[in-house]
C-alpha positions in Angstrom: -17.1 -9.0 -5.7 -15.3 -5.5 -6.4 -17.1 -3.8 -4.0 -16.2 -6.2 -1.6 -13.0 -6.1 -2.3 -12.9 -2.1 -1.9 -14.5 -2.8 1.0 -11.3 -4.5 2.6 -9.2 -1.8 1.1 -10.9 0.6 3.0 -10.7 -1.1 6.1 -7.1 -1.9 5.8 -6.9 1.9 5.9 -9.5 2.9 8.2 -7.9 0.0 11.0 -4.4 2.0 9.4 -5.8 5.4 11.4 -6.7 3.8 14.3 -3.3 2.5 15.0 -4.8 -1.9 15.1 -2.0 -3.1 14.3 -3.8 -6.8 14.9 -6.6 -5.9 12.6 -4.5 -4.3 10.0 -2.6 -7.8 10.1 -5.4 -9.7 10.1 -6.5 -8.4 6.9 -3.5 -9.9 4.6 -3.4 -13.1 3.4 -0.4 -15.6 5.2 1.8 -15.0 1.7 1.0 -11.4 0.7 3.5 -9.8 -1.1 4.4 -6.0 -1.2 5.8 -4.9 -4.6 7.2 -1.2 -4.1 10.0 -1.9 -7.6 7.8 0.3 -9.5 6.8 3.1 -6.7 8.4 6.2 -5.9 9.2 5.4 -2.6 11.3 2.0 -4.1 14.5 3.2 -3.3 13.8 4.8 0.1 13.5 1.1 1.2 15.5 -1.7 2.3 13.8 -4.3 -0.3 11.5 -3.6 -3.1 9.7 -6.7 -2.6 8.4 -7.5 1.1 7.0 -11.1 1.5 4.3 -12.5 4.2 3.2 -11.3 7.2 7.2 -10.8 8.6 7.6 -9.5 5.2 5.1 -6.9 6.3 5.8 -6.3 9.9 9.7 -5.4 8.4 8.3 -3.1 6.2 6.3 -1.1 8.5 8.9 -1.2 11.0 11.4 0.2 8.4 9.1 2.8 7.4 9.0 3.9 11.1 12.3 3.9 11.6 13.1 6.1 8.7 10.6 8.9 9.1 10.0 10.9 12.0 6.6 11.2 10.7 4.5 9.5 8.3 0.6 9.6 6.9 -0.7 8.1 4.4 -3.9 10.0 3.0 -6.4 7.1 1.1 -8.0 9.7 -1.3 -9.8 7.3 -3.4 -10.9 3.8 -4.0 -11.4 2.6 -7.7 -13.0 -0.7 -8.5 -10.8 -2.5 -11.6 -12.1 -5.3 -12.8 -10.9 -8.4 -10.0 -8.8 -5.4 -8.3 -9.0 -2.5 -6.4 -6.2 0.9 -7.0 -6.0 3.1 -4.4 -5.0 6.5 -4.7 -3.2 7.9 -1.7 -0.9 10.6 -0.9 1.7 9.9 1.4 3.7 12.8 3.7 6.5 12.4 5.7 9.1 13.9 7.6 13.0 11.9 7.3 14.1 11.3 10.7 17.8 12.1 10.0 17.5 14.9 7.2 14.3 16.7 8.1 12.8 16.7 4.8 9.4 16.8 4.7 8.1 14.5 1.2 5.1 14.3 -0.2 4.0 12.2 -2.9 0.7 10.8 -4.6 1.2 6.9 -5.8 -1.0 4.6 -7.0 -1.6 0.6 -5.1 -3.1 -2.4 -7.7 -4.9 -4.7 -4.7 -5.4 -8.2 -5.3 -7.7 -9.7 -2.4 -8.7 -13.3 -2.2 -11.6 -14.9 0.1 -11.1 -11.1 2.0 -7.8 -11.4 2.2 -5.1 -8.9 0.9 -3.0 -11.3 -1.6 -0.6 -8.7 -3.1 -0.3 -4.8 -3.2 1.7 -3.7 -6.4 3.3 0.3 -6.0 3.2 2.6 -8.8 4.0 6.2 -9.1 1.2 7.3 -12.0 -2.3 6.0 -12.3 -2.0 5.0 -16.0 0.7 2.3 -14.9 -1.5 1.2 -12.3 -4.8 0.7 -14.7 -2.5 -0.7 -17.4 -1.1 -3.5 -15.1 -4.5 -4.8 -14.3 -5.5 -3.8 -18.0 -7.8 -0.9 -18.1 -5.0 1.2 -20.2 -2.9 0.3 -23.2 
């Protein structure tokens, strides 16, 4: 089942690039839920917690809003145990300021019946394997 699950991590990413909005969409569960509390991006958001697809669409159109440009770079998939953590570096450019960020973080995917259930943000690896229990 992990590789499976990678598998939809990947696409969600892949579908990401090619700008399907529909097939990005189509690839998270009715009640997903995006947990950024614990990213490095948390407070650069309206909410730390996004809920459902509206949940979703609000994020992404926030995060559109904000940035005059914005990339996310998937750099690496790693099966973990039920879950998948993606490693991806994400640049941007602030629409009002200018500033150009950058910044590796680290997603905890939980995918049921391949759907996306619930993407959990964190800004170190070792937080991410430790919440699905692979670190102490």
């Amino acid at each position: 089942m992990s590789q499976e699950n990678v598998d939809v991590v990947r696409q969600v990413y892949e579908a990401v690039a090619a700008g399907d909005s529909e097939a990005v969409l189509a690839k998270y569960d009715p009640g997903v839920e995006l947990d950024f509390s614990r990213s490095p991006f948390g407070n650069m958001q309206n909410k730390s917690v996004y809920r459902g697809h509206d949940g979703l669409r609000s994020f992404i159109r926030e995060r559109y809003e904000s940035w005059a440009e914005a990339e996310d770079q998937c750099q690496e998939l790693i099966e973990a145990a039920d879950k998948v953590v993606s490693v991806v570096t994400s640049r941007g450019r602030g629409r009002e300021s200018g500033v150009a960020v950058e910044q590796t973080h680290y997603g905890l995917w939980s995918i049921e019946a391949g759907k996306v259930t619930s993407v959990r943000w964190f800004g170190t690896l070792d937080e991410a394997l430790e919440a699905v229990g692979l670190r102490e």
